[in-house]
C-alpha positions as a printed Julia matrix, in Angstrom:
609×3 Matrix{Float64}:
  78.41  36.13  -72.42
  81.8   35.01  -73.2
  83.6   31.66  -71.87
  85.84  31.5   -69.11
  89.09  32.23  -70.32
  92.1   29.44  -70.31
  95.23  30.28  -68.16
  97.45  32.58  -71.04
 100.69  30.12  -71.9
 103.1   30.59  -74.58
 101.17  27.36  -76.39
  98.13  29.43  -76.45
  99.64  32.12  -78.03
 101.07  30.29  -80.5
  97.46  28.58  -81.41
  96.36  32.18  -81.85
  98.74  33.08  -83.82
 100.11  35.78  -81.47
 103.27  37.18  -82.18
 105.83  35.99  -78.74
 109.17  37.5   -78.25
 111.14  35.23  -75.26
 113.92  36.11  -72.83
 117.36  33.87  -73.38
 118.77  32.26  -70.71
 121.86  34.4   -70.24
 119.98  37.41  -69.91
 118.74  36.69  -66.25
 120.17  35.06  -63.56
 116.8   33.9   -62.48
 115.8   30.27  -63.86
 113.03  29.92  -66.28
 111.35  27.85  -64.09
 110.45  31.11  -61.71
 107.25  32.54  -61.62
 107.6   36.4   -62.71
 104.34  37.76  -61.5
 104.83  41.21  -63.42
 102.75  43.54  -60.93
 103.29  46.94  -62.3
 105.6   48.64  -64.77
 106.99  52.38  -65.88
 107.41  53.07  -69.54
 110.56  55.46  -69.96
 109.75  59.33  -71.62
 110.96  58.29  -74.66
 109.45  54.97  -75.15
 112.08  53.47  -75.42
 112.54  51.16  -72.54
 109.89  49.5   -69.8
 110.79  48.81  -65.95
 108.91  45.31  -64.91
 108.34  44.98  -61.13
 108.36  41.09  -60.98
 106.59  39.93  -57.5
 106.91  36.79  -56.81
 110.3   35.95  -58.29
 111.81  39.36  -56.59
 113.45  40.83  -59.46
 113.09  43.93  -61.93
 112.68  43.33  -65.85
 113.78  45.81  -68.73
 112.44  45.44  -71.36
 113.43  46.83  -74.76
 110.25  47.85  -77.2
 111.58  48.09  -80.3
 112.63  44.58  -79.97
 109.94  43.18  -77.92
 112.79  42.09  -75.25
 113.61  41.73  -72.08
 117.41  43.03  -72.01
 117.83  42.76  -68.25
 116.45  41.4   -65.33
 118.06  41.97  -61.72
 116.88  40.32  -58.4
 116.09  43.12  -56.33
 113.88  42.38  -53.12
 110.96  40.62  -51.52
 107.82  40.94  -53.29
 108.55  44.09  -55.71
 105.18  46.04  -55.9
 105.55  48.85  -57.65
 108.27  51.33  -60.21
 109.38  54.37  -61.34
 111.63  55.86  -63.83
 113.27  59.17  -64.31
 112.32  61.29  -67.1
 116.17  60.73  -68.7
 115.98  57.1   -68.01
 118.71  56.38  -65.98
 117.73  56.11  -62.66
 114.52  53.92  -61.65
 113.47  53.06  -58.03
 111.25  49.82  -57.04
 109.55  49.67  -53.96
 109.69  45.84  -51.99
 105.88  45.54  -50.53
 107.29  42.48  -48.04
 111.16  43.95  -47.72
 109.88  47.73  -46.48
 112.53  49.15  -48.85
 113.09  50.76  -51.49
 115.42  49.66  -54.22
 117.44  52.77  -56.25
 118.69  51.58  -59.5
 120.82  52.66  -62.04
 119.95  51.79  -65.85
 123.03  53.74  -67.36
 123.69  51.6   -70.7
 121.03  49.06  -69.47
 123.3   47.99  -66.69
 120.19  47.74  -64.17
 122.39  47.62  -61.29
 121.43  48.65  -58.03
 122.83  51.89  -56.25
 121.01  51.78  -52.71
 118.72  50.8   -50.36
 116.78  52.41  -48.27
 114.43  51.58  -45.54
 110.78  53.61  -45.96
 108.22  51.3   -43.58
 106.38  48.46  -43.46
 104.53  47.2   -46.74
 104.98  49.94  -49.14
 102.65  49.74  -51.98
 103.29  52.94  -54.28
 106.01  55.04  -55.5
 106.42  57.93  -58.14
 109.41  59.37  -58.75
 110.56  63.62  -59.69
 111.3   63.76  -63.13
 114.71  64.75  -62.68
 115.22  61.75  -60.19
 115.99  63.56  -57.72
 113.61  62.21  -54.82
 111.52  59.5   -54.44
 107.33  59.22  -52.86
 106.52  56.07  -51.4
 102.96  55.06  -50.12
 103.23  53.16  -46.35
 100.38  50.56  -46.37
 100.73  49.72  -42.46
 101.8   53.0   -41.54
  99.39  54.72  -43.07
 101.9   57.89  -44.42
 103.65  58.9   -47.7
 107.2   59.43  -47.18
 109.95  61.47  -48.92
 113.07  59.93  -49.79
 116.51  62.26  -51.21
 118.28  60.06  -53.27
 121.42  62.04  -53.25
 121.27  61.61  -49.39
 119.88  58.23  -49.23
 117.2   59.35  -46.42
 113.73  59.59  -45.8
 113.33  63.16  -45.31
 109.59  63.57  -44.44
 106.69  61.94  -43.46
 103.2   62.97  -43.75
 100.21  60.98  -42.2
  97.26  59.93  -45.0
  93.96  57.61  -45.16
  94.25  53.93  -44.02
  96.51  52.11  -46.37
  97.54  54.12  -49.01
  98.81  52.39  -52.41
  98.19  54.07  -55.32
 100.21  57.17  -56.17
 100.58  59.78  -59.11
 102.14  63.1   -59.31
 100.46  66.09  -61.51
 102.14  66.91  -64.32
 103.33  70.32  -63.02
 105.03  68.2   -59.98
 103.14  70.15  -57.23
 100.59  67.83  -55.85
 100.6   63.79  -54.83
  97.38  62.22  -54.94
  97.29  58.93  -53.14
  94.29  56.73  -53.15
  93.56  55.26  -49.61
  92.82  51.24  -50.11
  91.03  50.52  -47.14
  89.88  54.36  -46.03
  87.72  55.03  -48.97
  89.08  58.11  -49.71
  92.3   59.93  -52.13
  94.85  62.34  -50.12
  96.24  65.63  -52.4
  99.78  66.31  -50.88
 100.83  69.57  -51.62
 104.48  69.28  -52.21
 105.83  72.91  -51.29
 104.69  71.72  -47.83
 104.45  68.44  -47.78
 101.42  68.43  -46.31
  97.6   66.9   -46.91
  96.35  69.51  -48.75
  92.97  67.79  -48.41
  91.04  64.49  -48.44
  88.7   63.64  -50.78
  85.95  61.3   -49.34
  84.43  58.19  -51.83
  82.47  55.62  -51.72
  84.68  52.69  -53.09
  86.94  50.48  -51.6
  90.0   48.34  -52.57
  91.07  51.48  -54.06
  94.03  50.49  -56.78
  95.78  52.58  -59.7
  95.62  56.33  -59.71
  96.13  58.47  -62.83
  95.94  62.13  -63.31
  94.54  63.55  -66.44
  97.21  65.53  -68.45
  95.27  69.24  -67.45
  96.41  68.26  -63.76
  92.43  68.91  -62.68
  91.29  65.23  -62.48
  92.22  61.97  -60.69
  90.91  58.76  -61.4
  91.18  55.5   -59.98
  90.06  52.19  -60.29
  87.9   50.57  -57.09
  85.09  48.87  -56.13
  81.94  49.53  -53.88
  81.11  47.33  -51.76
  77.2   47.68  -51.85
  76.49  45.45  -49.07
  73.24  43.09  -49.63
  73.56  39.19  -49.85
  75.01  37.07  -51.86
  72.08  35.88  -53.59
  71.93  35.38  -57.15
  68.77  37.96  -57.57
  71.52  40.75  -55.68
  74.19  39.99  -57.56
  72.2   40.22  -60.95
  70.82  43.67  -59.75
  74.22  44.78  -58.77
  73.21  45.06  -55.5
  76.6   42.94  -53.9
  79.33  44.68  -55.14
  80.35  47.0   -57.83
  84.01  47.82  -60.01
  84.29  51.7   -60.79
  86.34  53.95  -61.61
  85.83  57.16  -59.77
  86.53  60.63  -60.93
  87.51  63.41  -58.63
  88.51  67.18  -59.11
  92.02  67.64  -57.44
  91.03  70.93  -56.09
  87.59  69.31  -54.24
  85.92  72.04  -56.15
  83.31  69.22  -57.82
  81.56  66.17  -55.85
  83.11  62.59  -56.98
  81.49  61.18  -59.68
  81.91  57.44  -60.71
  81.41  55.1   -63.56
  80.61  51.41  -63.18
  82.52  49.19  -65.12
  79.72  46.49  -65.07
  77.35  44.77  -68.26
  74.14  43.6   -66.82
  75.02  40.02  -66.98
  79.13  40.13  -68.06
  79.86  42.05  -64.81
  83.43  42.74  -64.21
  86.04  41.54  -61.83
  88.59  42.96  -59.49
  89.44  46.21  -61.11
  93.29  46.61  -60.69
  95.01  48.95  -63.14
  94.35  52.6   -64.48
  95.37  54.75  -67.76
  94.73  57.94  -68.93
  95.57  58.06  -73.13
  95.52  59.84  -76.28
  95.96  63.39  -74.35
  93.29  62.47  -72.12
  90.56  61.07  -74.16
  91.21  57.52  -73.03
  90.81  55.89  -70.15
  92.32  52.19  -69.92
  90.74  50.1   -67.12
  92.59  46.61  -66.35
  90.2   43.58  -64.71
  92.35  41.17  -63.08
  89.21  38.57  -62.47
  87.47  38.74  -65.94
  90.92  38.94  -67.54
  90.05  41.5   -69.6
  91.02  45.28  -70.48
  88.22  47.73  -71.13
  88.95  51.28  -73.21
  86.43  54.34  -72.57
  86.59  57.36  -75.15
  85.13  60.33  -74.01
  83.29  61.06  -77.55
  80.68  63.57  -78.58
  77.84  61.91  -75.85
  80.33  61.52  -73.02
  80.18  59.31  -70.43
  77.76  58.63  -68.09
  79.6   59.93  -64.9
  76.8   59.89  -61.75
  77.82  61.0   -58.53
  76.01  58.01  -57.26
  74.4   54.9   -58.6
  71.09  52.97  -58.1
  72.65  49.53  -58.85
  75.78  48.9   -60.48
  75.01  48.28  -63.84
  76.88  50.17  -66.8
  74.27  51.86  -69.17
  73.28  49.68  -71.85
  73.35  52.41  -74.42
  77.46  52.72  -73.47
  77.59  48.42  -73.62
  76.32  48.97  -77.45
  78.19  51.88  -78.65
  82.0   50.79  -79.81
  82.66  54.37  -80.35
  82.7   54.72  -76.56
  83.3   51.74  -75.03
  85.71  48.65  -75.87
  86.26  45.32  -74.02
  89.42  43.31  -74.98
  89.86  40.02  -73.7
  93.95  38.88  -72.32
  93.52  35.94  -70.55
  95.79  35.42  -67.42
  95.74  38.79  -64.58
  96.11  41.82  -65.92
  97.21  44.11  -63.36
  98.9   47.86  -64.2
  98.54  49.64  -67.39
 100.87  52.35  -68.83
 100.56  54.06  -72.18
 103.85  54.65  -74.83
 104.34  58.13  -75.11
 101.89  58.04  -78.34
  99.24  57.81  -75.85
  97.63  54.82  -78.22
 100.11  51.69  -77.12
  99.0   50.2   -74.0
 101.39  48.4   -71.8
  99.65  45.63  -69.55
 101.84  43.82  -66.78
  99.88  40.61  -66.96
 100.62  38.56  -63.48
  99.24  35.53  -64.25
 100.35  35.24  -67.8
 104.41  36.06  -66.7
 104.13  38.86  -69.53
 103.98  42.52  -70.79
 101.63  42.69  -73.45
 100.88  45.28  -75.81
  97.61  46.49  -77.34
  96.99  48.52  -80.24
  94.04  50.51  -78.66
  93.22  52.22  -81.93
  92.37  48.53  -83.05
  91.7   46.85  -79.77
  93.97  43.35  -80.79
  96.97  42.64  -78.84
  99.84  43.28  -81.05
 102.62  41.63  -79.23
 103.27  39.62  -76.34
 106.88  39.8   -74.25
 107.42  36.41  -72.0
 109.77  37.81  -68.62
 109.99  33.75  -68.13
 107.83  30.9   -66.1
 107.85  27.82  -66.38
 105.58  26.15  -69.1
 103.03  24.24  -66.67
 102.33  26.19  -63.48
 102.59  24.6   -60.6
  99.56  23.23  -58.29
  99.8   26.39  -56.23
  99.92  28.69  -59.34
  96.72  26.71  -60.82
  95.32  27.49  -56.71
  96.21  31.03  -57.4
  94.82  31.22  -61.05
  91.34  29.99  -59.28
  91.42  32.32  -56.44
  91.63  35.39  -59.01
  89.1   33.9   -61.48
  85.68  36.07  -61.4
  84.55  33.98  -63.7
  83.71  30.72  -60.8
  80.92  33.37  -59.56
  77.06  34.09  -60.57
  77.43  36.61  -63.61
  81.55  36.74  -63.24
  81.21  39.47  -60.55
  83.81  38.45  -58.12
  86.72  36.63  -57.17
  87.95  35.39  -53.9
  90.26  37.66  -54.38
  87.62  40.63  -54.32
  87.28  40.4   -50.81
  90.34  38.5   -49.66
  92.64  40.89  -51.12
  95.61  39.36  -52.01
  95.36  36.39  -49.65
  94.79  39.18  -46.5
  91.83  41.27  -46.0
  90.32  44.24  -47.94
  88.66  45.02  -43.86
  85.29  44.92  -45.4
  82.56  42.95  -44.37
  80.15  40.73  -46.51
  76.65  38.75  -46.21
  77.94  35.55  -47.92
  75.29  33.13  -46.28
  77.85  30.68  -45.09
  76.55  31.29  -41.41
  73.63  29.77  -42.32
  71.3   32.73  -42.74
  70.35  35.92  -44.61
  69.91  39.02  -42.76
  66.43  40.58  -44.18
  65.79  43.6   -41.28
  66.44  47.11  -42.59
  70.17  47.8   -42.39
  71.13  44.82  -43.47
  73.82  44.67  -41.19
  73.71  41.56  -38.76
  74.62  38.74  -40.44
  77.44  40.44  -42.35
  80.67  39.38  -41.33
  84.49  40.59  -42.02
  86.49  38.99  -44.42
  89.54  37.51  -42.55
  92.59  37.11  -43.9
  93.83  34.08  -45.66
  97.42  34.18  -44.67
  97.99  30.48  -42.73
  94.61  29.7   -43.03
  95.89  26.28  -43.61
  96.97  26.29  -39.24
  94.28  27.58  -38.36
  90.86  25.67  -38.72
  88.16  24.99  -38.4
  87.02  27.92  -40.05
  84.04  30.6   -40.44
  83.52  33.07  -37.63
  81.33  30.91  -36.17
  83.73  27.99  -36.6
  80.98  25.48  -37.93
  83.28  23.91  -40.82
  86.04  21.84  -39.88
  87.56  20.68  -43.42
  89.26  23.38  -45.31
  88.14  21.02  -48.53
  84.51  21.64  -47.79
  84.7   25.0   -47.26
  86.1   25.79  -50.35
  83.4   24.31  -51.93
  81.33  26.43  -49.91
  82.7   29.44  -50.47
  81.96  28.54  -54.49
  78.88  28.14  -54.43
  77.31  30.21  -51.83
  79.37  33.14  -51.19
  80.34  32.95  -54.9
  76.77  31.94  -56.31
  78.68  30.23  -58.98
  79.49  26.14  -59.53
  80.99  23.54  -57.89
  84.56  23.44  -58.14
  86.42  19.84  -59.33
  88.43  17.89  -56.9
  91.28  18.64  -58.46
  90.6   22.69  -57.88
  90.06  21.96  -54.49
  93.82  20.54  -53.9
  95.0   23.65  -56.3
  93.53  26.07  -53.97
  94.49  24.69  -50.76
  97.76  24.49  -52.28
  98.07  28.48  -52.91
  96.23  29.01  -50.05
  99.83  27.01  -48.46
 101.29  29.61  -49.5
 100.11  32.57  -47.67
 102.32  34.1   -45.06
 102.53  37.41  -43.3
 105.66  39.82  -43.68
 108.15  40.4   -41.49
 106.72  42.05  -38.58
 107.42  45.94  -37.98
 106.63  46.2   -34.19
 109.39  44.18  -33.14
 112.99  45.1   -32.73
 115.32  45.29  -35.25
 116.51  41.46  -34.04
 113.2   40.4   -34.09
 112.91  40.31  -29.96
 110.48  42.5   -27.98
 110.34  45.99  -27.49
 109.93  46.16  -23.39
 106.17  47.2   -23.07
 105.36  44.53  -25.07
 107.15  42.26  -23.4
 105.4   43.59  -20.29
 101.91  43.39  -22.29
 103.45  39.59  -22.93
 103.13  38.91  -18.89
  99.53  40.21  -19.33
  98.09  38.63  -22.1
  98.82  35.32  -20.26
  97.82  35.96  -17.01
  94.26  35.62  -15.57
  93.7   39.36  -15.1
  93.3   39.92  -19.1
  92.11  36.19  -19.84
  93.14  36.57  -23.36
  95.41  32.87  -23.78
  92.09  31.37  -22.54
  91.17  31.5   -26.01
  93.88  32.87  -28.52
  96.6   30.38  -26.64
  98.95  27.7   -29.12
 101.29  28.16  -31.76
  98.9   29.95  -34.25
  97.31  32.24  -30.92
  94.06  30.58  -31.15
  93.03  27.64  -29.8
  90.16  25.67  -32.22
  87.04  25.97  -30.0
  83.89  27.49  -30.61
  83.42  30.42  -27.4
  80.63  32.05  -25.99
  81.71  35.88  -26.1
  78.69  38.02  -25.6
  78.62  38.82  -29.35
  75.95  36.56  -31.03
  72.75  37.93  -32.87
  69.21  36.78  -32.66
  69.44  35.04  -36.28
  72.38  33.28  -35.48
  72.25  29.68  -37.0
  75.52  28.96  -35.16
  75.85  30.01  -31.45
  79.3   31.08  -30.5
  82.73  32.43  -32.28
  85.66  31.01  -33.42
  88.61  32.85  -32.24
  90.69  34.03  -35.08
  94.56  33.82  -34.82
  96.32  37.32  -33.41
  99.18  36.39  -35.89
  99.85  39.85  -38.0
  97.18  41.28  -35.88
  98.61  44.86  -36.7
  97.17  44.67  -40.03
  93.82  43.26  -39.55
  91.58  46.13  -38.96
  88.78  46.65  -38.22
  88.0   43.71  -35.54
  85.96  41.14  -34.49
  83.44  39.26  -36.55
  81.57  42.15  -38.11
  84.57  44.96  -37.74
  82.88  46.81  -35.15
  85.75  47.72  -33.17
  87.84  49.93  -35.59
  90.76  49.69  -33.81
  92.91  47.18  -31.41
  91.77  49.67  -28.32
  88.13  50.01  -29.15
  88.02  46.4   -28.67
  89.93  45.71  -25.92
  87.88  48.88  -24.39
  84.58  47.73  -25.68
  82.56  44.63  -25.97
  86.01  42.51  -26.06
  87.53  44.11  -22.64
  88.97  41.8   -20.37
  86.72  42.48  -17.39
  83.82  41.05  -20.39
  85.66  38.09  -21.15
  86.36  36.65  -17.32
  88.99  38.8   -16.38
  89.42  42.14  -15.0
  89.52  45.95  -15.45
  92.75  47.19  -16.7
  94.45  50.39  -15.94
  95.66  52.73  -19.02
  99.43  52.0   -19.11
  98.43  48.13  -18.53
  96.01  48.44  -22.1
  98.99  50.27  -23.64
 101.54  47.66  -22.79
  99.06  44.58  -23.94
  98.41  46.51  -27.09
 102.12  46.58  -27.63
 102.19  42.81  -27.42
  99.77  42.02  -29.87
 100.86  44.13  -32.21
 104.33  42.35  -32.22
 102.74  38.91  -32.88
């Protein structure tokens, strides 16, 4: 079982005698001292050049690969998520995951200056562009669509409705189908592009769906996930892979075969938060990135094959595949490795490593990192980046099988639900449903204690211990790692919100739903009132379960209420309307029946907050 893994720093890879190739100051106008946070990248056609989206420092990086360098770097947007390149290299497009836009750019003599921008929705998360760079695809987390965008125009020119928020996007090779994995709806939309239309939608079991790739035959899909298997927290589950599971899942584009998946997990050396996906050596090779174990693992389809199963018992990879190095390769990084792409050789992997502030490049004939481009950071990371370094760390749980990232995706919520024992009990009955609860998001958690559903801890310091060692089955963390985490967790906002007018004022049925939510007849400030919209008491709402240790709820904030789906404790309302039409209706919580335009108008409200 290998160590946990140090933070990846330019001293370390000098120890290891790794070669480093640095960015000079007058190359950026972005200090040194910034945080990169490479997310994804696009490798040009010719190999020639690499487009770096850098998240948290809001810029692009181009990097040149003969020289190992970063030529260019160009602040772009809020929170860059994702790139594209055309197949002549000139034009690239980034979409802004926090800005709702996307950036065009023009890379004519490695200028990397930017053309236009162009509104596309609220929290994109993917984009691909045509070869010829003529138009753009964007995936709309929020919105739930993939839209068009004519770059010659500037405009969105379509919109098509998918699964619940798309991210991950690839085009088939012969440019006639999109296929979009849904994060939170389980599923991958094909987009037929002569229509622009779903041409259909491919159920799965697997959630916190990521990178999509598309074998070079244009037949297959592939993307990296995990399952969500449901049973507690225990260490006995979690050994069994019984808790959770990382995957990738295979899927013919035409439907014409049942999804098949393979589980990325060693009995024992499980891994963690599977992030990036990358189909090789003319389709041979599949590259899997693991943000939380740090590591990058290389399948070869050989003679035996792989062991593709349409479903699994537990998920625990084959130990026949762990032992055969003709098949199967894991290559430690260090730091977050987050979106793969291969050279045109189809041997050269690309990784965009977050945490490390780095592209690095791996010889996968070899497995050994050959080189290792810095985009810039500063040399000790900050409290919060240490917080953030421990919140993606698989490594703090029972057999390194998830982070707190796993369910807390990216500081929000993945809308799953989990039986982490911090209520106080374990649910044994049958469906082993009760005592699972949603995963909230994280985003001013800080404002808004105490926390739990049930709203039993009051000190944000204890519950991170908690959250260690019981929902994470792994050990205590040092004082120290307590301040780092509550320090990133400081961090955590919402975006800008998309339901609100383009001033940032009220639309007028929400400012009509406004006048309801406070008054008596919808009883909703009786609880969610104060500057965070709840008001830190424990409430009696109809909803607790016989094995409750702790009687009552904790109101969570309606801040960014939009995006928290599914609702209340155990996500049994899918949508905003199902609860406020079922067990959370006003007339159940003290106030009274309300008519149809009345629920529309109130709806309206809380979806601007």
């Amino acid at each position: 079982m290998p160590q946990r893994p140090k933070r990846l720093s330019l001293s370390i890879l000098l120890v290891l005698g790794l070669p480093v190739f640095t960015l000079s100051a007058q190359e950026s106008t972005i200090g040194r001292d910034v945080d990169r946070s490479p997310i994804a990248l696009a490798v040009s056609s010719d190999g020639k050049r690499i487009l770096v989206a850098n998240q948290t420092a809001g810029s692009v990086s181009l990097i040149d690969t003969a020289q190992s360098k970063v030529i260019r770097e160009q602040p772009t947007g809020d929170r860059p998520i994702s790139v594209a390149l055309s197949r002549d290299g000139r034009t690239g497009v980034v979409a802004h995951w926090f800005g709702s836009d996307l950036a065009v750019l023009d890379l004519t003599d490695d200028q990397l200056q930017i053309k236009a921008r162009i509104e596309v929705g609220p929290e994109p998360r993917g984009v691909v562009l045509m070869p010829d760079g003529s138009t753009a695809f964007v995936s709309i987390g929020v919105a739930n669509e993939v839209v068009r965008v004519d770059l010659a125009t500037r405009k969105v020119t379509g919109r098509v409705a998918v699964g619940r928020e798309p991210r991950g996007i690839a085009l088939t090779p012969d440019q006639s189908k999109l296929v979009v994995g849904n994060s939170r709806g389980q599923s991958i939309s094909v987009i037929d592009l002569t229509r622009f239309a779903v041409d259909r939608t491919l159920p799965m079991q697997a959630d916190n769906l990521r990178q999509v790739a598309v074998s070079p035959d244009g037949k297959t899909a592939y993307v990296a996930a995990m399952n969500n298997r449901g049973r507690a927290t225990t260490v006995n589950n979690i050994d069994l892979g019984w808790v959770l599971g990382q995957r990738i899942e295979r899927v013919r584009i035409d439907g014409s075969e049942p999804v098949e998946n393979l589980t990325l997990d060693p009995r024992g050396d499980a891994a963690g938060d599977a992030h990036g996906l990358a189909i090789g050596d003319g389709g041979k090779l599949l590259a899997v990135s693991n943000g939380g174990t740090h590591d990058i693992m290389l399948f070869r389809d050989g003679k035996s094959g792989l062991p593709w199963a349409e479903g699994v018992g537990r998920d625990l990879m084959p130990a026949n595949l762990v032992q055969d190095k003709t098949r199967y390769r894991r290559i430690m990084v260090t730091g977050r490795p987050t979106e793969l792409a291969f050279a045109p050789d189809g041997i050269t992997l690309y990784v965009a490593n977050y945490l490390a502030n780095a592209v690095q490049v791996i010889n996968t004939a070899t497995g050994v990192i050959t080189r290792t481009i810095d985009l810039g950071g500063p040399e000790t990371p900050s409290l919060a980046r240490q917080g953030e370094a421990l919140f993606h760390d698989a490594f703090r749980s029972s057999n390194h099988w998830y982070s707190c990232n796993t369910c807390h995706s990216e500081g929000h919520t993945g809308g799953l639900d989990f039986d982490t024992l911090n209520d106080g009990w374990q649910d044994r009955s049958a469906n082993h449903l009760r005592s699972r609860k949603k995963a909230p998001t994280l985003r001013r958690v800080a404002q808004t204690g105490p926390w739990t559903w049930h709203g039993w801890q009051d000190d944000l310091d204890d519950a991170m211990v908690e959250s260690f060692t019981k929902s994470m089955q792994g050990n205590k963390p040092a004082p120290a790692e307590v301040k780092a985490l509550v320090a990133y967790l400081g961090t955590l906002e919402f975006p800008k919100n998309p339901y609100r007018e383009p001033d940032g004022s009220l639309t007028p049925a929400a400012k009509r739903g406004e006048t309801l939510f406070r008054s008596k007849k919808a009883n909703c400030a009786s609880c969610h009132g104060g500057a965070e919209l709840s008001d830190g008491k424990i409430h009696d709402v109809g909803l607790n379960e016989d094995g409750d240790v702790y009687k009552g709820h904790n109101p969570p904030s309606l801040r960014g209420v939009y995006d928290k789906d599914p609702y209340l404790h155990d996500g049994r309302a899918k949508t905003l309307r199902d609860a406020l039409t079922g067990d959370h209706a006003p007339e159940s919580l003290g106030g009274a029946p309300i008519s149809a335009q009345e629920l529309d108008d109130l709806i309206a409200y809380l979806k601007s907050l």
